[in-house]
N, C-alpha and C positions, 0 to 999 in steps of 0.2 A: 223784847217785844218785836224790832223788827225781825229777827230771826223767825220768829212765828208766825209772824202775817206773811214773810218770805216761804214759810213751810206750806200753809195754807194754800197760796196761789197754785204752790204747786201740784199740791194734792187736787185743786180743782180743775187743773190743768188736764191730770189724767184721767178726770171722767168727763173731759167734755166730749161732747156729740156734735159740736158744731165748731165750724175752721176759727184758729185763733187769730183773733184780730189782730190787722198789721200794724205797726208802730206807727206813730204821729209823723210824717217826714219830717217836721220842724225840730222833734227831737232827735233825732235820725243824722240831721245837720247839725247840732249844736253838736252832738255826742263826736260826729268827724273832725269838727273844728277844732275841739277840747286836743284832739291828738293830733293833728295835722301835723304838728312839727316833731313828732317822734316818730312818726310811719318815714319823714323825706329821706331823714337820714339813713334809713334800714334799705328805701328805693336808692340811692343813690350808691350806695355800698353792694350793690348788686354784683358789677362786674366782681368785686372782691372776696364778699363773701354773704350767701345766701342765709337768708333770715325769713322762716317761715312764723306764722300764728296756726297753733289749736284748740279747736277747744275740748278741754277732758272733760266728757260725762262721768259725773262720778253722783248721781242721785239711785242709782243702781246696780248691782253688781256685773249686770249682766254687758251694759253697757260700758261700766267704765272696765273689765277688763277684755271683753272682744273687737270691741270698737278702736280701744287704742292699739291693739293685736294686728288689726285689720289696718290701719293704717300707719303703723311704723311698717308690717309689710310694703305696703303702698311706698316710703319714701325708704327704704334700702332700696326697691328696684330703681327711683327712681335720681338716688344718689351712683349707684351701679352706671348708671347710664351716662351719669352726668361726669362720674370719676371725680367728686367732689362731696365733701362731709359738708353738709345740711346743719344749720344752727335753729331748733323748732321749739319755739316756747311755747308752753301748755298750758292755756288758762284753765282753771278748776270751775266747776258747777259751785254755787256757793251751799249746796247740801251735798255729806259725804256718809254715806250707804256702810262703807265699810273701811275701818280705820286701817286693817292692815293690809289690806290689796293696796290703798293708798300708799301705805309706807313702802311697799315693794315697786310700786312707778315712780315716788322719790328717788329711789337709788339710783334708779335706770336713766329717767326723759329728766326734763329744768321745766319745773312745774310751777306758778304762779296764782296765789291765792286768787278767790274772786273778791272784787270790792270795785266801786264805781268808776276807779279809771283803767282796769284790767276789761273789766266788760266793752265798758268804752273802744279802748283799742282793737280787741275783736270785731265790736259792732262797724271801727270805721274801716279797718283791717278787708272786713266782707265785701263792704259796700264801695269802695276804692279799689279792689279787684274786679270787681261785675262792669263798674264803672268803665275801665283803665284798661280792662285786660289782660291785668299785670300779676302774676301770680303771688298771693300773700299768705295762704291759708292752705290750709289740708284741712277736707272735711268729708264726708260723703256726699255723692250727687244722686240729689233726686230723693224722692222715697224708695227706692227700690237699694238705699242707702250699704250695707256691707253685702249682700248677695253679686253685686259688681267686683269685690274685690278679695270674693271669699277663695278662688282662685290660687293668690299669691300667696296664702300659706302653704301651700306644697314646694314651693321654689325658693323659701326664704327660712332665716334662721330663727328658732323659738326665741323671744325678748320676755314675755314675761314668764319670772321664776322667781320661786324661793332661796332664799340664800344655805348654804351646806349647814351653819350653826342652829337655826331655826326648823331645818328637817330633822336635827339631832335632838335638837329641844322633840320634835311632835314623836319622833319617835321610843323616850324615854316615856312622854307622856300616856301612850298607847300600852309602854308594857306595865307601867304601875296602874293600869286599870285591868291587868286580867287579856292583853291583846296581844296572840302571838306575833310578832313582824315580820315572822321569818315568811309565814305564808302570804300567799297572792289574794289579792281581794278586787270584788265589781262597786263601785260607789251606784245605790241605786236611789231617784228621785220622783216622786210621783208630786204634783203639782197639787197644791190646794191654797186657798184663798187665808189661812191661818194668821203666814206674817204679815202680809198686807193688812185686815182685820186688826191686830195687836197694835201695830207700827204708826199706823194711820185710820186711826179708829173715827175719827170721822167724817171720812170716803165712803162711797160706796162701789163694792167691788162687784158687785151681780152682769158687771157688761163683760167679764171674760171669763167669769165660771163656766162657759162651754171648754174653754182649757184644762178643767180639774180631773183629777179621775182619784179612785179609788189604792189606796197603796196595798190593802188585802189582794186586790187582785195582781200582785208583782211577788207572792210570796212561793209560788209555785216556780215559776224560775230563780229563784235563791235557793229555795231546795234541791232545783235543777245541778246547782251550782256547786251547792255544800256536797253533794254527790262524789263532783269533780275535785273534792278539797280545795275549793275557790270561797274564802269570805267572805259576805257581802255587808257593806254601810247603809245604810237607808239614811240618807242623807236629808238635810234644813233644819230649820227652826223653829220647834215651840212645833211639829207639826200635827195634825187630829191622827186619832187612833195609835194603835201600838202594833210593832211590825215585827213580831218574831214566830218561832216555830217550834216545837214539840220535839219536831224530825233531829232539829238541829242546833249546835249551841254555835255553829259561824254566823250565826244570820244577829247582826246586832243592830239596835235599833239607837241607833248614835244621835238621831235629832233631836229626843228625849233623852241624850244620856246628860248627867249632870257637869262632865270634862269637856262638853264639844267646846268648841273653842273657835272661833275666826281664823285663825291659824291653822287650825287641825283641818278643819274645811277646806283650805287650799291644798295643805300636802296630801290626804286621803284623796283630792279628787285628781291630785298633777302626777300624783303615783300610781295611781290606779291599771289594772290591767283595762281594762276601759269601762265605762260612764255610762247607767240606763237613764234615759231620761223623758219626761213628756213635755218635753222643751220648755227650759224656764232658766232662768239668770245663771245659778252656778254650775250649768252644762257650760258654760261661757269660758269655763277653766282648763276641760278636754280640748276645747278648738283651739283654743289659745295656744294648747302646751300639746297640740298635733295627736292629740290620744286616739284610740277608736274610741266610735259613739253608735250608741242604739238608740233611736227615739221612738216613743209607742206612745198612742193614746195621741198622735199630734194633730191639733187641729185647727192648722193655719199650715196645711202639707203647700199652700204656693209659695211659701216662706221656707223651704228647705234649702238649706246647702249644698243645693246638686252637686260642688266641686267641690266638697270636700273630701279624701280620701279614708277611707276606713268610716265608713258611717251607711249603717243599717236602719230604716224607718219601715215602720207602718203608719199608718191614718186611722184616724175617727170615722164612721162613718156617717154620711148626710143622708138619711132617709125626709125626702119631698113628701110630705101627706097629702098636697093636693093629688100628685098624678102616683101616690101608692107605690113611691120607686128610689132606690139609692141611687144616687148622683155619682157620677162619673167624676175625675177632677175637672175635664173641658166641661162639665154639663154646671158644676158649679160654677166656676171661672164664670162661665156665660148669665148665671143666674144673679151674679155678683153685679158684673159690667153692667145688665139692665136694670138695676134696681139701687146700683150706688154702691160700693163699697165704703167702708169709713173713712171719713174725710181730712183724718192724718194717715189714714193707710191703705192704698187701694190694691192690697191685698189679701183681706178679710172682711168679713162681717160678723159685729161683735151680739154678745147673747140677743139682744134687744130685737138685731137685726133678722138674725134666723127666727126669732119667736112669730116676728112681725110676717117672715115670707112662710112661716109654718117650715120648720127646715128642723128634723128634730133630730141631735148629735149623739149616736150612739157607741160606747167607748168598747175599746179590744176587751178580747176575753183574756181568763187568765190562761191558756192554752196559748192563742195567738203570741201574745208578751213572752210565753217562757217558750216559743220556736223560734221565736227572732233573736231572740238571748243567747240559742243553745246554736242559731247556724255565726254570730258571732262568735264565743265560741271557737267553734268546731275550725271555723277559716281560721282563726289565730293559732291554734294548735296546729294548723297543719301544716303552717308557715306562708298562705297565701291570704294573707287577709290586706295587700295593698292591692290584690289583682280583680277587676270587676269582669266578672263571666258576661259577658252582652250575650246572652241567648236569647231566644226568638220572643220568649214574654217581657225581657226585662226592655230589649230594644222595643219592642211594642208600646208596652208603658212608658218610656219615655215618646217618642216617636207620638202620642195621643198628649204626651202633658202639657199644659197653656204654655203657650211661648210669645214671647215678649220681647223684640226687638232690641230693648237694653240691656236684654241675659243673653242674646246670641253667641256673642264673640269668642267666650270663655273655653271654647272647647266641649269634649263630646264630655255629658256626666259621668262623677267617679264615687256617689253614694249611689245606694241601689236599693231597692223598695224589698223588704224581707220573701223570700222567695216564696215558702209553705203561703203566705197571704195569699201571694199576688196568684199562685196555683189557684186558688177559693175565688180569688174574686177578679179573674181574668175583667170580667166587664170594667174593672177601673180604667181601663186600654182603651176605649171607645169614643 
């Protein structure tokens, strides 16, 4: 029973609309107290040897593998620097999304269950750093949480992987269904509200349905692709409709198939020649594992990965019905800042929000999807697919996109907005 009134909180967690309330200070203090004399020892042992807290999100795929991606980046540099090996204990979320991404960050990080006096530690862990000074914890800062630190995957070494015995296992698995391995395949993902719905039946999930889109419209660049003798997965779970082709017998629709597997989902997406996606959790496996990515249909584009290397996007588009006109990204940005963006994230505004400002999301065609597909692609075959062209639109469109004082620093961007769009729809630059 407590498991489930723990599941509950949390499910209601993610539809709220309103900022979560702060903890009581009085428990806040007891919770420090409870640990006080395990944190002196870990301070005092400092000159000798460094003992960090973190916390693993692990209620999500998305989170518990990019997040800890993005921050063991963070602490290589940060052991690099220091010329000394870091001891970082990993408290777990007490809900776990996916058993075997989990079993793959056992082997690697020193991971600690959750239960009342691991949280505890954390919670005094945070609050005696803010306090003190004194450094305890690896976490993200701020909301604008892994786009600060998306950066350091280009300079750092890939940590999460599958092991060689379990890619042998997925790849026997693949040929006793009928799957040649000899060929190259695109893992492709269209967003729909399915597994949330099944998982957590009952949430409601209607405040990010402006992130769904259509998977029919992604079968024209799979064709694209079977063309090119490139396989493609239609990757998730349990998801609506069915994604194949006539043209072609590469294009398989693996999230209906009856072998997909947790496992199989990691190695088709860490093998992959790269990853379409309309930004959703298991794209989280390409960043992680350095792959290229294409993202289309996204609609939360002030959330992109500028530093990531090999990654091609398009946008959604934001047609304003008041003033008869699609939004620029500065003009949204700006539309956001005066009317609020969401109050865990101020970098969007979720269905409710656009309904309310009359903001109606209209998703890529299936043209747009299969040019961004085909000029990914086309740069990887040619062997320049880590090089970003800055020509006069692409410097434009960034040079116009919202900027933010806490993304500064990172250097000039190295993903780049699909070029045939950004030709159509130069005004996004404005």
């Amino acid at each position: 029973m407590k498991g489930r009134k723990k599941t509950q909180q949390f499910k209601q967690n993610l539809n709220r609309n309103t900022p979560i309330k702060k903890p009581r200070y009085a428990i806040i203090v007891i919770k420090i107290l409870m640990v006080f004399w395990f944190l002196i020892p870990i301070v005092l042992m400092r000159p000798f040897k460094k003992i960090y807290f973190a916390s693993l999100r692990t209620n999500r795929i998305g989170h518990l593998i990019a997040d800890t991606e993005f921050l063991l980046a963070r602490i290589y540099i940060d052991q690099s620097k220091a010329k000394k090996i870091f001891f970082v204990i990993w408290i777990a979320d007490s809900q776990i999304c996916n058993q075997y991404v989990y079993s793959i960050w056992k082997q690697k990080i020193k991971i600690i269950n959750s239960n009342p006096i691991t949280r505890a530690i954390l919670v005094a862990a945070i609050y005696i750093e803010k306090v003190l000074k004194f450094k305890l914890t690896y976490s993200f800062n701020g909301a604008f949480g892994y786009l600060t630190d998306a950066h350091l995957l280009n300079v750092t070494p890939t940590i999460f992987g599958m092991s060689h015995q379990d890619e042998e296992e997925c790849i026997r698995t693949l040929q006793s269904n009928g799957i040649d391995t000899n060929k190259k395949w695109v893992c492709i993902l269209a967003r729909d509200n399915t597994y949330l719905e099944l998982e957590y039946s009952d949430s409601q999930w209607d405040y990010n349905s402006y992130r769904n889109s259509d998977i029919n419209t992604y079968k024209i660049a799979a064709e694209y692709l079977a063309v090119e003798g490139i396989m493609t997965f239609r990757m998730g779970v349990n998801h609506k409709g069915i994604f194949s082709s006539e043209k072609s017998n590469l294009i398989v629709d693996y999230a209906n198939a009856p072998w997909r597997s947790e496992k199989l989902d990691i190695y088709l997406a860490s093998r992959c020649l790269f990853f379409v996606s309309s930004s959703t959790g298991l794209d989280s496996v390409p960043v992680a594992t350095r792959k290229p990515l294409v993202i289309v249909n996204f609609a939360d584009p002030l959330h992109v990965l500028r530093s990531k290397q090999n990654l091609i996007f398009i946008i959604k588009y934001f047609y304003f019905e008041k003033k008869n006109k699609f939004l620029s990204l500065s003009e949204y940005y700006k539309l956001g800042m005066e009317n609020g963006f969401t109050v865990d994230n101020p970098l969007y505004l979720r269905s409710q929000d656009l309904d309310r400002l009359g903001v109606k999301i209209i998703d890529n065609s299936e043209i747009e999807i299969k040019d961004a597909v085909a000029e990914m692609y086309e740069s990887m075959t040619k062997g320049n697919s880590n090089k970003l062209e800055l020509d006069n639109d692409q410097s434009c469109f960034w040079q116009a996109f919202p900027r933010d004082k806490r993304l500064d620093n990172f250097g000039p961007p190295l993903a780049r907005i699909g070029k045939k769009f950004l030709e159509q729809n130069l005004w996004l630059s404005y």
